[in-house]
Residue frames relative to the residue before (quaternion, step in Angstrom):
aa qw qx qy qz dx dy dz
X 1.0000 0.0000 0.0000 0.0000 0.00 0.00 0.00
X 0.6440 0.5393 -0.2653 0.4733 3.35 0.99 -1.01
X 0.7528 0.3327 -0.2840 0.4918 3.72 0.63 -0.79
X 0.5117 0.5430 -0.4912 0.4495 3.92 1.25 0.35
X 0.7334 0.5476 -0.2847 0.2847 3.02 0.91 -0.95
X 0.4510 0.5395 -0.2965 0.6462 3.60 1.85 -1.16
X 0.8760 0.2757 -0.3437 0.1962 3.70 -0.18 -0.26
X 0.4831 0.5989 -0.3733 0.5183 2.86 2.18 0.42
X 0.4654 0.6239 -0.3427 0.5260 3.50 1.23 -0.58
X 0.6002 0.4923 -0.3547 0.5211 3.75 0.64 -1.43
X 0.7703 0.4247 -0.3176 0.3542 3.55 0.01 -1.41
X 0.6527 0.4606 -0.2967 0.5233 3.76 0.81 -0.60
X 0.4523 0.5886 -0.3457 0.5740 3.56 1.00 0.10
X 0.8571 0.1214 -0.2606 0.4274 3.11 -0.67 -1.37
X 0.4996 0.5886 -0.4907 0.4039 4.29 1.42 -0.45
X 0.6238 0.5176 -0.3044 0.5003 4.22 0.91 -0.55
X 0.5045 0.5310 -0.3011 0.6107 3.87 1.13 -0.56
X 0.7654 0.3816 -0.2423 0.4581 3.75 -0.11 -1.14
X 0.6495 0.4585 -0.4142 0.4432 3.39 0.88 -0.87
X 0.6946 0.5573 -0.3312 0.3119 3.61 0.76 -0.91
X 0.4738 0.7150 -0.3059 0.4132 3.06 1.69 -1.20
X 0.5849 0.6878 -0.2298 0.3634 3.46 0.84 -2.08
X 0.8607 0.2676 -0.0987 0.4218 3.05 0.48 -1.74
X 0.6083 0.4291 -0.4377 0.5042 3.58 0.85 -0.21
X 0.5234 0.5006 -0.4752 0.4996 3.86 0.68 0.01
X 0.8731 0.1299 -0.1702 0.4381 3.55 0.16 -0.79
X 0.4116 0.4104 -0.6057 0.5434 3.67 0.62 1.26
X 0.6184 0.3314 -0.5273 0.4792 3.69 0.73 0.06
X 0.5780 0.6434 -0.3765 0.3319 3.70 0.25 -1.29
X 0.6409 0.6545 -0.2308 0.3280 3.49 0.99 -1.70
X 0.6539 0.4332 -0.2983 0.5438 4.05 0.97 -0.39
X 0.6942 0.4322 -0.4257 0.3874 3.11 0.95 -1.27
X 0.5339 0.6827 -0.3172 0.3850 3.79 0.97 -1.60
X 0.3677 0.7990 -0.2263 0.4186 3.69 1.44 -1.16
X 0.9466 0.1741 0.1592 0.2197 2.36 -0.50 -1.86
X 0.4654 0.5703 -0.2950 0.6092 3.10 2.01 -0.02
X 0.4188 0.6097 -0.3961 0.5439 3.36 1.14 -0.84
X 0.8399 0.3283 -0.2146 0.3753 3.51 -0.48 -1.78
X 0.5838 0.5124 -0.4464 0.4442 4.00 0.87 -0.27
X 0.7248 0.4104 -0.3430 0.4343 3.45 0.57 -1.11
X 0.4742 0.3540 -0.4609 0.6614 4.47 0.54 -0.17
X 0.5349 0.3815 -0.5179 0.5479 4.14 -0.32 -0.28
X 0.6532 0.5235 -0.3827 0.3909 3.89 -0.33 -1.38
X 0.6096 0.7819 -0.0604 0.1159 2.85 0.41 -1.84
X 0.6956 0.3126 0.0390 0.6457 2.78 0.56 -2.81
X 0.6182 0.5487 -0.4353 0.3567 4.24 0.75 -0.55
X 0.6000 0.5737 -0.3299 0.4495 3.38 1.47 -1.08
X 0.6822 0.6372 -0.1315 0.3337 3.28 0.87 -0.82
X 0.4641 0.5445 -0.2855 0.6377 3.14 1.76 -1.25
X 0.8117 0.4534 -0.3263 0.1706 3.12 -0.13 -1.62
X 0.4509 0.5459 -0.4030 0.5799 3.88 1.97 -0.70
X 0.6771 0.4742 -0.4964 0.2650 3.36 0.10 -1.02
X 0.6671 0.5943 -0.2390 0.3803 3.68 1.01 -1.26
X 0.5008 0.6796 -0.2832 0.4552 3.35 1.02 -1.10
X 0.8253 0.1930 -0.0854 0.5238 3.69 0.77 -1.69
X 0.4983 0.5730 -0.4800 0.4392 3.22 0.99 1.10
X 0.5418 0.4478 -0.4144 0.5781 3.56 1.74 -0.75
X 0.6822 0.5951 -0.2624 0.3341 3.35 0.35 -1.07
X 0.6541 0.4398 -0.3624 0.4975 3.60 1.16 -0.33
X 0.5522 0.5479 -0.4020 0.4829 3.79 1.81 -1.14
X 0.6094 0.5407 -0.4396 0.3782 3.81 0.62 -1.00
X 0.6179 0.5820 -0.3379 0.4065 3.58 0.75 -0.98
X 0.8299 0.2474 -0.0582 0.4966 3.53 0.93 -1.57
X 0.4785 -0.6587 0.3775 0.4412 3.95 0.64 1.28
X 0.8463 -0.4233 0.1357 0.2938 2.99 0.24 2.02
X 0.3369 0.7589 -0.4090 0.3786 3.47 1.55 0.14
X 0.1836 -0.7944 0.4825 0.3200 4.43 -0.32 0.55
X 0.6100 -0.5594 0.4038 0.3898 3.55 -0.92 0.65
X 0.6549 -0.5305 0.4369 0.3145 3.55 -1.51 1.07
X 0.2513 -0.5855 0.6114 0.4694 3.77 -0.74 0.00
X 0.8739 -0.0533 0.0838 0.4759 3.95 0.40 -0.07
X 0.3297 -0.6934 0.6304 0.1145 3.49 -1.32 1.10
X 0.3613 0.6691 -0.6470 0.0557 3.90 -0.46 0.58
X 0.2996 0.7258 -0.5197 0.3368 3.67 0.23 0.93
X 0.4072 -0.7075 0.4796 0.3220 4.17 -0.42 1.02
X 0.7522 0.4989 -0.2387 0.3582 3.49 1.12 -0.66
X 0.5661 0.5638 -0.2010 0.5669 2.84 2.19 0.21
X 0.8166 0.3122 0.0370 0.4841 2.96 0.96 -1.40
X 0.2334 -0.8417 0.3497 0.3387 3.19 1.62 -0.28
X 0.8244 -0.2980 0.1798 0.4464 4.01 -0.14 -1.08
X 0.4731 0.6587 -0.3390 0.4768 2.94 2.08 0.21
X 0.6669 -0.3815 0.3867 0.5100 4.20 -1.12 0.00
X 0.5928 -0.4017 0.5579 0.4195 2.92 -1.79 0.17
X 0.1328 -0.7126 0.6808 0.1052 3.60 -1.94 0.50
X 0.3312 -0.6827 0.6488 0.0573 3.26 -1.00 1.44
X 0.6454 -0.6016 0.4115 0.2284 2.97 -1.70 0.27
X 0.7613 0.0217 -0.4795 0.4359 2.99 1.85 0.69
X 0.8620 -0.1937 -0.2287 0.4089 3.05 0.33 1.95
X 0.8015 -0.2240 0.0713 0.5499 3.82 -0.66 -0.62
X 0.1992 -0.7265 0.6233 0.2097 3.17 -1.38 0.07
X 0.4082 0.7054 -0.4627 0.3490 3.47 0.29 0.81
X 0.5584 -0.6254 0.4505 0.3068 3.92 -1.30 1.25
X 0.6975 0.3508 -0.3124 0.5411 3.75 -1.35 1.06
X 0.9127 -0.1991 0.0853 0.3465 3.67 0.48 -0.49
X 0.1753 -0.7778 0.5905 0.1250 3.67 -0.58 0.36
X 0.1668 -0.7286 0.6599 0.0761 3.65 -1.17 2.03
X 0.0394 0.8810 -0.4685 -0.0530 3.21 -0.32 1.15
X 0.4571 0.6197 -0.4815 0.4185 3.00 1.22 1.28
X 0.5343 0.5592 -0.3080 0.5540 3.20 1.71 0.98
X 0.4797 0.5096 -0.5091 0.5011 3.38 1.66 0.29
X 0.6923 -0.5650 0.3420 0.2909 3.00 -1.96 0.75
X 0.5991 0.6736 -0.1398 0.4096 3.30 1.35 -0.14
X 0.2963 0.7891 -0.3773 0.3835 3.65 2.09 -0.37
X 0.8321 0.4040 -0.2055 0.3196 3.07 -0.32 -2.23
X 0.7892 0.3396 -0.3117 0.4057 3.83 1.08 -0.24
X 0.7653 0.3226 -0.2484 0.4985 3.26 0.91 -0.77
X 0.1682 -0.7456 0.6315 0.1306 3.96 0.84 -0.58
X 0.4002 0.5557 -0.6408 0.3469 3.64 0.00 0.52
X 0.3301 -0.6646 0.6272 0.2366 3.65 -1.10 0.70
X 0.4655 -0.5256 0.5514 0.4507 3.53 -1.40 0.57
X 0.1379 0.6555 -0.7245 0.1623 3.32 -1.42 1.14
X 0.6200 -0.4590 0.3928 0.5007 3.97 -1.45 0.05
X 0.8902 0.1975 -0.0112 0.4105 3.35 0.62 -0.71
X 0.0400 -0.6221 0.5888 -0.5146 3.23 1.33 2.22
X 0.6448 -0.4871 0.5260 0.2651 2.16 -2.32 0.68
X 0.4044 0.7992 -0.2722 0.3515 3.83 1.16 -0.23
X 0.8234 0.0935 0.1135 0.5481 3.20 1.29 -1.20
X 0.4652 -0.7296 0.4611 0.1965 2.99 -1.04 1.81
X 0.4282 -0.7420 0.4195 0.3000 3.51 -0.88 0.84
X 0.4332 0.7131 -0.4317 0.3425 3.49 1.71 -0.22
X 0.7301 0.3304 -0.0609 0.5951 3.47 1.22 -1.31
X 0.0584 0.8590 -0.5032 -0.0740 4.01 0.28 0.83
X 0.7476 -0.4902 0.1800 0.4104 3.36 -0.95 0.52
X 0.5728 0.5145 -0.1629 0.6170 4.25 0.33 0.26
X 0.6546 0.3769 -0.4105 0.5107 3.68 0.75 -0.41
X 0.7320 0.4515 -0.0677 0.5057 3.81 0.72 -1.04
X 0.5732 -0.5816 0.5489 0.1786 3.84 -1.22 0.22
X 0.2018 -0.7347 0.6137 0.2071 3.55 -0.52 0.71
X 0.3874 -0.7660 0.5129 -0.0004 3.22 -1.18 1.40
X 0.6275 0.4200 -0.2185 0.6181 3.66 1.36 -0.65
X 0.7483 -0.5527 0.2907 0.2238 3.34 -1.61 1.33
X 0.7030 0.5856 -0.2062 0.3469 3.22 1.56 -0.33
X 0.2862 -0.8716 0.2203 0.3315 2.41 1.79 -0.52
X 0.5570 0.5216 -0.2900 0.5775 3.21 1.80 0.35
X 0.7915 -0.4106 0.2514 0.3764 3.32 -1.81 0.62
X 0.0984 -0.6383 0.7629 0.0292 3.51 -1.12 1.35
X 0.6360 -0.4898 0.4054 0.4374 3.72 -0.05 -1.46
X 0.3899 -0.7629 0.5099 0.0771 3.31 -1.32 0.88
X 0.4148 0.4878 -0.4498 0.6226 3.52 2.11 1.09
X 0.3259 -0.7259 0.5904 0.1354 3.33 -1.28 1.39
X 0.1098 -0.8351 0.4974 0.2079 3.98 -0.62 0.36
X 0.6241 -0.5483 0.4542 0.3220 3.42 -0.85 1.48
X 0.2815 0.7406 -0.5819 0.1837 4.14 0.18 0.47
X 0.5322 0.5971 -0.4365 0.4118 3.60 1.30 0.09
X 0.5961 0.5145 -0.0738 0.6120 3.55 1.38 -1.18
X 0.7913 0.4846 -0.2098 0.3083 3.56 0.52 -1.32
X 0.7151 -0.0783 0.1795 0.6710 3.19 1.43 -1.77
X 0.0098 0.8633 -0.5045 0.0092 3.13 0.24 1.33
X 0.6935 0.3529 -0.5641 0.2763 3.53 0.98 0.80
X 0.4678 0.5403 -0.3297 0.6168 3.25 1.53 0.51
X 0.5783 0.6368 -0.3817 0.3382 3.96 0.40 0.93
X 0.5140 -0.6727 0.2995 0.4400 3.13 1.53 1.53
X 0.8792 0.2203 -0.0987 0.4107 3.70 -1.46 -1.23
X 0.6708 0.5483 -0.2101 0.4531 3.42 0.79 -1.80
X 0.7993 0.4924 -0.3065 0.1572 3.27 0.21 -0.78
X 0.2455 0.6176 -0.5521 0.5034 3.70 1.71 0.48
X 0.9253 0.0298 -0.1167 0.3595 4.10 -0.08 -0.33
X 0.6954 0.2029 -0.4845 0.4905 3.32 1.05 0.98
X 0.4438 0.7174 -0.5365 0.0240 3.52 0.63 0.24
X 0.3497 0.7452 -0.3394 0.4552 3.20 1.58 -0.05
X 0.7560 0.3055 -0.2306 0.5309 4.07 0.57 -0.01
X 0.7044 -0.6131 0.2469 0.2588 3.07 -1.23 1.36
X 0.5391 -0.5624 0.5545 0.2925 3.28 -1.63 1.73
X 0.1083 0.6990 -0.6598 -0.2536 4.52 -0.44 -0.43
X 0.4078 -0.5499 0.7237 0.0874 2.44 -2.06 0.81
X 0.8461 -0.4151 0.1061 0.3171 3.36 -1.28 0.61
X 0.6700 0.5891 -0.1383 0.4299 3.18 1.80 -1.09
X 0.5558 0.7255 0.0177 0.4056 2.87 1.67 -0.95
X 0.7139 0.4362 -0.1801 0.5174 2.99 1.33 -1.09
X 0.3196 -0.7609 0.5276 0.2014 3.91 -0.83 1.07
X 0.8171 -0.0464 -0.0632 0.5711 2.94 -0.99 1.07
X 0.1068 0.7959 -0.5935 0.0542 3.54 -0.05 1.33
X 0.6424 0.4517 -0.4770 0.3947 3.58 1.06 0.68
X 0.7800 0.3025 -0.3689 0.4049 3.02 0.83 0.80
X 0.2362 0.6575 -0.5201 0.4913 3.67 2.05 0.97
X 0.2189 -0.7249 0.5972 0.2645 3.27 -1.49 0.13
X 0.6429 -0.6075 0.4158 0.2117 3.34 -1.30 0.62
X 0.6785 0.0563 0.3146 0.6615 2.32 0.02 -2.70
X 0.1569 -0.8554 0.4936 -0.0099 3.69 -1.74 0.33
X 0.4756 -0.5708 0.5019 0.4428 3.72 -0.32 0.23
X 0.2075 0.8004 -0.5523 0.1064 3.67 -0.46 0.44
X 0.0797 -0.7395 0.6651 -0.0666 3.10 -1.88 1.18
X 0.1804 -0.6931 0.6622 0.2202 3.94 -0.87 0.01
X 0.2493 0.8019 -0.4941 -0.2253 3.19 -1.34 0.21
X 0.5509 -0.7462 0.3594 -0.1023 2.76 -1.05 1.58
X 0.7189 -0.3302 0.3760 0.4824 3.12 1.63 0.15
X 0.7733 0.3829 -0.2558 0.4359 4.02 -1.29 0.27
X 0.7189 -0.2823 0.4812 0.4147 3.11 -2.07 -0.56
X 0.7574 0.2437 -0.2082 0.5689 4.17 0.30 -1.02
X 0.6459 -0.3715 0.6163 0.2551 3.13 -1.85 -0.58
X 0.2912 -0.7326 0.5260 0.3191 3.20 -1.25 -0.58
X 0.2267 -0.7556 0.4896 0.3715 3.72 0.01 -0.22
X 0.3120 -0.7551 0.5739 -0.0554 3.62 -0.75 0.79
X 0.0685 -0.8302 0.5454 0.0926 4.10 -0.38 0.42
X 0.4411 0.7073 -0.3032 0.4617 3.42 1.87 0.89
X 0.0395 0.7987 -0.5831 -0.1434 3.67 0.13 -0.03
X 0.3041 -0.8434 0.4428 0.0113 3.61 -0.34 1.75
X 0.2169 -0.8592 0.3720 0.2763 3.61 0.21 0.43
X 0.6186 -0.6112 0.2155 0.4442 3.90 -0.34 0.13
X 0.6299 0.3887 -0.2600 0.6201 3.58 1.49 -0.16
X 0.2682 -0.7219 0.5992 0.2190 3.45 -1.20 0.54
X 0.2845 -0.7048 0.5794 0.2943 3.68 -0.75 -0.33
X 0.0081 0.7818 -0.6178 0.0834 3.86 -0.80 0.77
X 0.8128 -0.4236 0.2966 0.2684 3.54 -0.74 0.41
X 0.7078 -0.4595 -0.1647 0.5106 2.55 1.37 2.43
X 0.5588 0.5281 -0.3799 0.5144 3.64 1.63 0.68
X 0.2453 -0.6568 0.6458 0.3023 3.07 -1.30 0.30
X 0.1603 0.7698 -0.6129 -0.0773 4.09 -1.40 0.41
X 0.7232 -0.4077 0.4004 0.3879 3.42 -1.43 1.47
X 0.0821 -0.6731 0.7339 0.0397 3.16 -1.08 1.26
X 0.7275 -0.5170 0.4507 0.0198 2.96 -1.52 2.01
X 0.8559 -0.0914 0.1867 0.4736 3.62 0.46 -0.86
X 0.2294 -0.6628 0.7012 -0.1281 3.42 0.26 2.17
X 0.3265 -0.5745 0.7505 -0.0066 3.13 -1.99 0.67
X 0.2342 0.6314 -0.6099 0.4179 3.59 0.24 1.03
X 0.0312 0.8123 -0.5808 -0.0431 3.44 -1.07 0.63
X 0.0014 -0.7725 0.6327 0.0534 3.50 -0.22 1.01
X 0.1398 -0.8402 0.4872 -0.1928 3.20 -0.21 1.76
X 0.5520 0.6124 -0.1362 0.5493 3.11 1.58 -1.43
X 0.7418 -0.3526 0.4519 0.3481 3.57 0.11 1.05
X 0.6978 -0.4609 0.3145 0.4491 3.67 0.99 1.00
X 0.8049 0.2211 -0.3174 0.4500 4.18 0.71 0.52
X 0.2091 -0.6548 0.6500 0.3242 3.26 -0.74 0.17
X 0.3408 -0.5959 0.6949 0.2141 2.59 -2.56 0.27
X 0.0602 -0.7420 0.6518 0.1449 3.49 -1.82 0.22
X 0.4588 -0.4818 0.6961 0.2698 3.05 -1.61 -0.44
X 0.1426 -0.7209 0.6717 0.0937 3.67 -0.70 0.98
X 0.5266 -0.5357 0.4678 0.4657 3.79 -1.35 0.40
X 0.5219 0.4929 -0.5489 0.4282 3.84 0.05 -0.13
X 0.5793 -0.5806 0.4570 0.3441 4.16 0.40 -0.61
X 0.6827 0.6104 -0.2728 0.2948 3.37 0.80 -0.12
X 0.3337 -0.7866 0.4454 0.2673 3.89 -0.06 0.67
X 0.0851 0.8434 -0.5241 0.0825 3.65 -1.16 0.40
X 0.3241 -0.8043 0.4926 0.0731 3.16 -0.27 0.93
X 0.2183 -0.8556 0.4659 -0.0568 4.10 -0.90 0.95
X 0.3114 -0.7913 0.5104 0.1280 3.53 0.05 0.98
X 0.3707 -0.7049 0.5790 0.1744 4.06 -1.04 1.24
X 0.4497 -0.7153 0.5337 -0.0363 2.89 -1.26 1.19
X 0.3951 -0.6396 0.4398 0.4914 3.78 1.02 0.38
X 0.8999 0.0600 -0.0843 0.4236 3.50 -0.26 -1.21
X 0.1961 0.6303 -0.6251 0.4166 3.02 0.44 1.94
X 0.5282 0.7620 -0.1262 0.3527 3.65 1.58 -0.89
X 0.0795 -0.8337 0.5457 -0.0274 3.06 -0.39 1.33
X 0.6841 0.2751 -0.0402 0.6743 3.37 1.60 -1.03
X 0.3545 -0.7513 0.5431 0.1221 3.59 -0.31 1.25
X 0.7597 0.4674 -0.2322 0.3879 2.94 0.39 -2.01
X 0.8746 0.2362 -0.1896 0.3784 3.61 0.61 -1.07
X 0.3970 -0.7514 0.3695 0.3759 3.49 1.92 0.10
X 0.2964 0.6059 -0.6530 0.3444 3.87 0.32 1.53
X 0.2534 0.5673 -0.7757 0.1104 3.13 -1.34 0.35
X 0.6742 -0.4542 0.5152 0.2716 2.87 -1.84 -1.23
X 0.5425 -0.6064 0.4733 0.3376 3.32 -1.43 0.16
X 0.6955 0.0886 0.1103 0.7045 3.95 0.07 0.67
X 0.5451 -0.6136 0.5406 0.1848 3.47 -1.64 0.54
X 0.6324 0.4940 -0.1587 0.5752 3.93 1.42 -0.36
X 0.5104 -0.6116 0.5480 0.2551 3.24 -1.14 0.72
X 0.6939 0.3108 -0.4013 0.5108 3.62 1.09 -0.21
X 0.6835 -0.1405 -0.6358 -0.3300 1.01 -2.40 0.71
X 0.4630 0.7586 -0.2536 0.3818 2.84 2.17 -0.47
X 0.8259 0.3694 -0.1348 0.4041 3.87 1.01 -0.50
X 0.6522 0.0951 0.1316 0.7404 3.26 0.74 -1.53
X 0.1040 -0.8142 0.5339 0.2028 4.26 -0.13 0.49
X 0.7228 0.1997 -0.0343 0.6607 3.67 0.99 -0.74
X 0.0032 0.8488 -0.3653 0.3824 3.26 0.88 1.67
X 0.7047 0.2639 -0.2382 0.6140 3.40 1.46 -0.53
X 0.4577 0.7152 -0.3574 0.3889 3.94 1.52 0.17
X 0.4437 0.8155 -0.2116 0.3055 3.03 1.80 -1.20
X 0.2085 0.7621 -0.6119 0.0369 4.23 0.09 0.67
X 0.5859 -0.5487 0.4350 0.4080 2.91 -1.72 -0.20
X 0.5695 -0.3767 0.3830 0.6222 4.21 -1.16 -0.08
């Protein structure tokens, strides 16, 4: 009896040992497991950039090299219908995003898990920004830089400077396209934003510190883009790049060059 009992004791022993074992193995494992996690949605959102870019050349090839508007809301454009973004309507109850400029190449429907949206930032983490209140995209497009008379809000004081086309653009491996992007507005979430805002604004022949860039360094402290040349690339935050602590937005660098506006201080009025 005595030696059943010592060898049940043993067995409850060595079953408390394993358990500990268990768990100190996978409180280590747990960061690494983590962090693999957070590379592959990194992988992911770069693949993604990189389609997005693709059906930006692919829309300039279409238009003698001309880049796509970040957004038509003009009546003489649009006629009595919503405004149309580049990735699709803007209008309350629904979004036809086979009317963004972006359809005919990529055909991905806005969904959580399009080519639209970065999987770092999934739909529910972030505010919908568009009247619909439903998933547009969490990539910002350089339309300040790209097509500034087609750049919604902005475009009362820069539409006056050149739309570029592909040729046009200086040093397009190192302009951005497309971008991680957020807004924040305040609250518990972000906002998501399909604008990529640059840190300077342009006003009637000044330039003033814009308050709220839309950079998102989401990515484990870097964002990623899509430069106009086609290539993806990923960028590491600088602390006092940071406009938005809480949700990490800012910018790339303190200067519209080279990464936003490149020839940004050329900029005059008519």
């Amino acid at each position: 009896m005595g030696m059943r009992t010592a060898r049940s004791a043993l067995s409850l022993i060595e079953m408390l040992v394993s358990i500990a074992i268990i768990a100190a193995m996978l409180a280590i494992l747990a960061p690494a497991l983590a962090g693999a996690s957070r590379r592959a949605r990194a992988a992911a959102c770069q693949a993604r950039l990189r389609e997005i870019g693709a059906g930006l050349t692919m829309y300039a090839d279409a238009h003698d090299g001309r880049l796509m508007p970040l957004a038509y809301t003009a009546p003489e454009i649009i006629g009595s219908g919503p405004p149309v973004y580049w990735w699709g309507t803007n209008e309350a109850g629904q979004v036809d995003h086979e009317r963004g400029f972006l359809w005919p190449y990529l055909q991905s429907p806005l969904s959580t898990t399009s080519v639209y949206e970065c999987p770092q930032q999934p739909f529910g983490s972030y505010k919908p920004q568009g009247a619909a209140k439903r998933v547009t995209s969490t990539y910002g497009y350089n339309g300040y830089y790209l097509s500034p008379p087609h750049a919604t809000s902005y475009s009362w004081s820069i539409g006056h400077m050149r739309w570029q086309t592909l040729s046009s653009v200086k040093d397009a491996a190192s302009v951005f396209a497309f971008a991680d992007t957020m807004l924040d507005l305040g609250g518990s979430q972000p906002w998501n934003t399909a604008l990529l805002d640059p840190p300077w604004l342009y006003s009637s022949g000044t330039w003033s510190e814009n308050d709220s860039p839309t950079t998102s360094f989401r990515h484990d402290g870097r964002t990623q883009a899509a430069l106009v040349d086609g290539h993806v690339e990923s960028f590491r935050l600088q602390p006092a790049w940071l406009k938005s602590r809480p949700f990490r937005i800012g910018s790339v660098g303190h200067e519209n060059g080279p990464h936003y506006v490149p020839e940004w201080k050329a900029w005059r009025e008519p």
